[in-house]
KOLTI-702578 format. One record per residue (C-alpha): residue number from 1; x, y, z. Coordinates in steps of 0.25 Angstrom, whole numbers, always signed. Example, Ala and Ser with C-alpha at 12.3 -4.5 7.8 and 13.67 -1.06 7.14 Angstrom:
BEGIN
PT num     x     y     z
PT   1   +49   -18   +31
PT   2   +55    -4   +29
REM end
This chain:
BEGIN
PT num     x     y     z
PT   1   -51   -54   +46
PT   2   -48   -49   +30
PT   3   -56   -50   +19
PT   4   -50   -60    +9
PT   5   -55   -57    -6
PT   6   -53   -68   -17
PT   7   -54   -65   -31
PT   8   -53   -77   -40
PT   9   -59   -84   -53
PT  10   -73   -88   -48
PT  11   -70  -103   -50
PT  12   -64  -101   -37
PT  13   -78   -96   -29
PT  14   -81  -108   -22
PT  15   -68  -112   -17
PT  16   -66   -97   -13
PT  17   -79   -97    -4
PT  18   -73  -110    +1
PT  19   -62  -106    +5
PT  20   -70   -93   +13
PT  21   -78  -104   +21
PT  22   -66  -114   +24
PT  23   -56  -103   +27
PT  24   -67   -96   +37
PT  25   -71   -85   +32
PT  26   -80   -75   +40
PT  27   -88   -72   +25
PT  28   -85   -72   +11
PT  29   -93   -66    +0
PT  30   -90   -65   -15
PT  31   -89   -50   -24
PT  32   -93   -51   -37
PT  33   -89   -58   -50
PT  34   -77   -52   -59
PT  35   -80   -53   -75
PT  36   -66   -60   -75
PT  37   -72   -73   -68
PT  38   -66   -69   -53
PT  39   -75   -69   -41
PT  40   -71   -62   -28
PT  41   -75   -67   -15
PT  42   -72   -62    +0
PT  43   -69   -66   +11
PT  44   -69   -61   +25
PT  45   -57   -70   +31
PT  46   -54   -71   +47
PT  47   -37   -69   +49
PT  48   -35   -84   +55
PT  49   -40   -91   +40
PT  50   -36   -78   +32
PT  51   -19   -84   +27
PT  52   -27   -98   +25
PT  53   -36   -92   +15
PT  54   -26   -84    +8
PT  55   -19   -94    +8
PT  56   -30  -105    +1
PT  57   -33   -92    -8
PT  58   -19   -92   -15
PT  59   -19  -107   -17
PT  60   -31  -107   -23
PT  61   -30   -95   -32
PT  62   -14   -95   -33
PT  63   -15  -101   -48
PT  64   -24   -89   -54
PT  65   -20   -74   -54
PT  66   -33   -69   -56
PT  67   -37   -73   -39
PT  68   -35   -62   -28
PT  69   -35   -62   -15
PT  70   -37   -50    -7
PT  71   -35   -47    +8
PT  72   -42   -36   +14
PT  73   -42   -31   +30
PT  74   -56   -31   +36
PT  75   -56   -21   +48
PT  76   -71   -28   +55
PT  77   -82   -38   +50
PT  78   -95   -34   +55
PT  79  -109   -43   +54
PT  80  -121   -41   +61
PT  81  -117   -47   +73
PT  82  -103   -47   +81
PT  83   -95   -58   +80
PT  84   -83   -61   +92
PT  85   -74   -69   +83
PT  86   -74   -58   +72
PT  87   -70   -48   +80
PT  88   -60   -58   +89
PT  89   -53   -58   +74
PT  90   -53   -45   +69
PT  91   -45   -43   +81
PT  92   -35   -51   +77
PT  93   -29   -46   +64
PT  94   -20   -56   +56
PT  95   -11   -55   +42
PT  96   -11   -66   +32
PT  97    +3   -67   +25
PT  98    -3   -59   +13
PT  99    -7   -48   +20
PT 100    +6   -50   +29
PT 101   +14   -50   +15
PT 102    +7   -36    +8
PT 103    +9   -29   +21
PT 104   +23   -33   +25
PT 105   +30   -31    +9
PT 106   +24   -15    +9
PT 107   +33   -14   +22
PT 108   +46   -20   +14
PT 109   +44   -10    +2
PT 110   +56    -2    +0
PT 111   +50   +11    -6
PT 112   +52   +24    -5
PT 113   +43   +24    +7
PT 114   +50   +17   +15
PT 115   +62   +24   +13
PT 116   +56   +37   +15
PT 117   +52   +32   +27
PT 118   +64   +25   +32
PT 119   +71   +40   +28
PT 120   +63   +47   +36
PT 121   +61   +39   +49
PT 122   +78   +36   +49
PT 123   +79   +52   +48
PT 124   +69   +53   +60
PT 125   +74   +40   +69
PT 126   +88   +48   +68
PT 127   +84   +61   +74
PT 128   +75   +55   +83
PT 129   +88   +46   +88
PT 130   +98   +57   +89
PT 131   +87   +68   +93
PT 132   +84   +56  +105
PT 133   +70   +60  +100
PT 134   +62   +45  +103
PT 135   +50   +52   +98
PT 136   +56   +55   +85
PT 137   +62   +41   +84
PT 138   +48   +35   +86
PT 139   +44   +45   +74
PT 140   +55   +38   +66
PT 141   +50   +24   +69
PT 142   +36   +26   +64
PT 143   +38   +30   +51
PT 144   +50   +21   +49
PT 145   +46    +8   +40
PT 146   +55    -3   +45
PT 147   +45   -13   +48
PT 148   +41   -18   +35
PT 149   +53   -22   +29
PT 150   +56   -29   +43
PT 151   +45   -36   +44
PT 152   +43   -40   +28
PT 153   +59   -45   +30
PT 154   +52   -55   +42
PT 155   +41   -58   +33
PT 156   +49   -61   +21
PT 157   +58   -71   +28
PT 158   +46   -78   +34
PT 159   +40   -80   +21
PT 160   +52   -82   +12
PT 161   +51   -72    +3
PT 162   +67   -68    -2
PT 163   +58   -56    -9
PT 164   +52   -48    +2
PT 165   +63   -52   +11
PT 166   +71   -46    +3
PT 167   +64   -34    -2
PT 168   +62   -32   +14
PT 169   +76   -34   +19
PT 170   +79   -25    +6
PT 171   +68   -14   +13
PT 172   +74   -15   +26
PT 173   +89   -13   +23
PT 174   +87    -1   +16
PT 175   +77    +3   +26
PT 176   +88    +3   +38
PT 177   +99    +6   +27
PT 178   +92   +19   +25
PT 179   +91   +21   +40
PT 180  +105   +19   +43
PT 181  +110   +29   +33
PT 182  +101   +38   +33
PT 183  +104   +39   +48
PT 184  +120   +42   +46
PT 185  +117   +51   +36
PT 186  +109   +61   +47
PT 187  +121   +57   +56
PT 188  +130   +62   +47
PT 189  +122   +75   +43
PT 190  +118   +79   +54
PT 191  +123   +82   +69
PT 192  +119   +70   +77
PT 193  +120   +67   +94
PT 194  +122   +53   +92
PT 195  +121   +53  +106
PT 196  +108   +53  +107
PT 197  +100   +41  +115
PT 198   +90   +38  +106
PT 199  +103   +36   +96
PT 200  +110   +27  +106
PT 201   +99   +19  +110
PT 202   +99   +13   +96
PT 203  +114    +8   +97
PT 204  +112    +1  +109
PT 205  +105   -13  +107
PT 206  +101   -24  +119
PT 207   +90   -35  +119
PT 208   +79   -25  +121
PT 209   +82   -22  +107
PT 210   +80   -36  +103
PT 211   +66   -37  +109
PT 212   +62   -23  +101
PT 213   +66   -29   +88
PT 214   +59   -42   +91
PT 215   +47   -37   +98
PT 216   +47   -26   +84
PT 217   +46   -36   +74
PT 218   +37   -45   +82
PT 219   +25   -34   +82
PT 220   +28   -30   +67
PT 221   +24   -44   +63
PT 222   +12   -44   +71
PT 223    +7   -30   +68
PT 224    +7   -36   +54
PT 225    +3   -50   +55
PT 226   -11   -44   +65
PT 227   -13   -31   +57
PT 228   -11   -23   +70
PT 229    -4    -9   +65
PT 230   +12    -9   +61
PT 231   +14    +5   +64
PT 232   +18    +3   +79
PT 233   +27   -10   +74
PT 234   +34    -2   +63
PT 235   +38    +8   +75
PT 236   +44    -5   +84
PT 237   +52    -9   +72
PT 238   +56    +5   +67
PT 239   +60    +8   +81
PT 240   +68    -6   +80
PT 241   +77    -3   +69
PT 242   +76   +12   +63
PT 243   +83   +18   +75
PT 244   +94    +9   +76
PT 245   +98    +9   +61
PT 246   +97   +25   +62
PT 247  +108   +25   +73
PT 248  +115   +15   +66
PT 249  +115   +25   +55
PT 250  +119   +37   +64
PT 251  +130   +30   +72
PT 252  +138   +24   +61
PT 253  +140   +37   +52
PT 254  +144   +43   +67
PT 255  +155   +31   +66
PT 256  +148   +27   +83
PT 257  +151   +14   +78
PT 258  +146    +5   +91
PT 259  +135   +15   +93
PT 260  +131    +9   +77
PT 261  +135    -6   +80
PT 262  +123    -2   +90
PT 263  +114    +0   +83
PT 264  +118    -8   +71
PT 265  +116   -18   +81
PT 266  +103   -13   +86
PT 267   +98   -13   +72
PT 268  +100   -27   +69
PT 269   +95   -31   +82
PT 270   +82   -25   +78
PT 271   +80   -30   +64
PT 272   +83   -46   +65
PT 273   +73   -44   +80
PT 274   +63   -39   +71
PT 275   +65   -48   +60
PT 276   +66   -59   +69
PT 277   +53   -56   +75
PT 278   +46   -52   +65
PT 279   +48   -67   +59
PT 280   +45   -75   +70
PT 281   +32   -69   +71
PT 282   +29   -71   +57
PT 283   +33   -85   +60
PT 284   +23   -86   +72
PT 285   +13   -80   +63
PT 286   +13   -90   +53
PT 287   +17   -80   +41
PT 288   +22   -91   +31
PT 289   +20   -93   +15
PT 290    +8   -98   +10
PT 291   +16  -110    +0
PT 292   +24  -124    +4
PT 293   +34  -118    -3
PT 294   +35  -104    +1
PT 295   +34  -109   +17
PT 296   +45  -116   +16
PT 297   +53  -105   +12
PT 298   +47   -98   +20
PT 299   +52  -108   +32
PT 300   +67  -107   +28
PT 301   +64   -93   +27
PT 302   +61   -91   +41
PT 303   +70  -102   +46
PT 304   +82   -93   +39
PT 305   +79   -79   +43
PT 306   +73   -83   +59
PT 307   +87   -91   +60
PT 308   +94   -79   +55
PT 309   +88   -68   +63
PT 310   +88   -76   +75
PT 311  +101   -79   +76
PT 312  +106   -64   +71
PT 313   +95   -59   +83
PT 314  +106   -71   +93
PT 315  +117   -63   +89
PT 316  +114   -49   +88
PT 317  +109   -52  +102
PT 318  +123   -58  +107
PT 319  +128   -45  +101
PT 320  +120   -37  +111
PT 321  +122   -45  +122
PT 322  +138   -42  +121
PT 323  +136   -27  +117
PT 324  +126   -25  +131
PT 325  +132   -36  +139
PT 326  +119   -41  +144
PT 327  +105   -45  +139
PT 328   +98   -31  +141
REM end
């Protein structure tokens, strides 16, 4: 449930409080007058009518650029008596395309935050991997920030937007770049045991790698499209894909080129799972545009990049089936 305020010239009150009781809202009441001519009114919205709403909102305001329309998190509704169906639904925590939008674009920022902390987990991930220190990789991978622009690159292409897809697909190449060399550069200057099995477990790939990389961008969409928390997620996917772009970095200045095909493979393996995933559950979700004209970009979109990831997921898995000789 959200709280779904509208500010708007005030020839639009009446239609706005029709659209509260049409679109089921649990209650709705009005704040007070601006001196510009705008009135604002609330609305206390369940998660199953909330895009709808937004949706008729922006139709109906879409021509002035005086209208708002804010979306604010609600954490409990009381009254004076319990209601079963309140509760039933504040249990179950939903993300209209808005919200969806605001939080997913702060994860494809390429800013100095995010190469700070790319820097930083890379430098921890490769001691952790040539220490064989797991508890210093799982360090790495919670301050690593590797799911947003992963999932924003999904969300882009289900949407059709060239611009965040390629703002995100711009975040994520220099994220893994920076990885990559920043990992040879420690090889380089310092004394490494490239021996080490942490190390060596990231150049070897099989289908279980597969199912990690799907199951990782699967529960990144979901944490985001129910509001449950990203932190565990961005663990899953960071352990997905830092790791292996570290040793890639590692094993190619120590010129162990099949050791670094490895891994290069692993890598790739991990980022179209998760980008697979992550766009088939937006699918399933019903994440689309709000206009004729932007859905069926959108369509072409999604039709382009699931065909694409699909069939690059076929053949990097016919590739692992002739490197391990089996399925497992």
């Amino acid at each position: 449930m959200r709280i779904v305020e509208v500010v708007a010239d005030r020839k639009h009150a009446q239609t706005l409080a029709g659209m509260a009781r049409f679109y089921g809202a649990e209650d709705h009441w009005w704040g007070s007058d601006d001196r510009d001519g705008r009135c604002s009114l609330r609305m206390l919205v369940p998660d199953e009518h909330r895009q709808a709403l937004l949706d008729s909102l922006q139709d109906l305001l879409k021509a002035t650029d005086r209208a708002r329309i804010i979306v604010q998190p609600v954490d409990v509704a009381l009254t004076h008596q319990a209601q079963p169906e309140q509760e039933r639904r504040a249990a179950k925590v939903a993300a209209t395309r808005e919200e969806l939008y605001g939080q997913i674009t702060k994860g494809a920022q390429l800013d100095t935050n995010f190469l700070v902390l790319t820097v930083l987990s890379t430098l921890v991930a490769a001691i952790g991997l040539v220490e064989n220190n797991v508890a210093v990789v799982i360090g790495a991978m919670v301050i690593a920030p590797l799911l947003g622009p992963n999932i924003a690159l999904a969300f882009a292409t289900s949407l059709g937007d060239k611009a965040l897809t390629w703002k995100a697909a711009k975040t994520n190449g220099v994220g893994l770049g920076l990885a990559i060399l920043l990992s040879g550069l420690i090889a380089v200057l310092l004394p490494l045991d490239l021996a080490s099995p942490e190390l060596l477990a990231r150049t070897d790939v099989d289908l279980s790698g597969v199912v990690l990389g799907l199951a990782s961008g699967a529960a990144a969409v979901l944490s985001l499209t129910t509001g449950l928390s990203s932190t565990l997620v961005g663990v899953m996917v960071a352990v997905a894909l830092l790791p292996p772009a570290a040793t890639l970095g590692m094993m190619l200045v120590s010129a162990r080129w099949e050791l670094a095909l490895g891994a290069a493979l692993l890598l790739i393996v991990n980022i179209v799972c998760v980008l697979l995933s992550a766009k088939l559950v937006f699918l399933l979700k019903g994440v689309r545009p709000r206009s004729w004209t932007e859905r069926n970009r959108a369509k072409q979109s999604m039709a382009f990049y699931l065909s694409l990831w699909l069939v690059l997921l076929l053949l990097l898995i016919g590739i692992i089936l002739m490197r391990t000789g089996g399925p497992w």
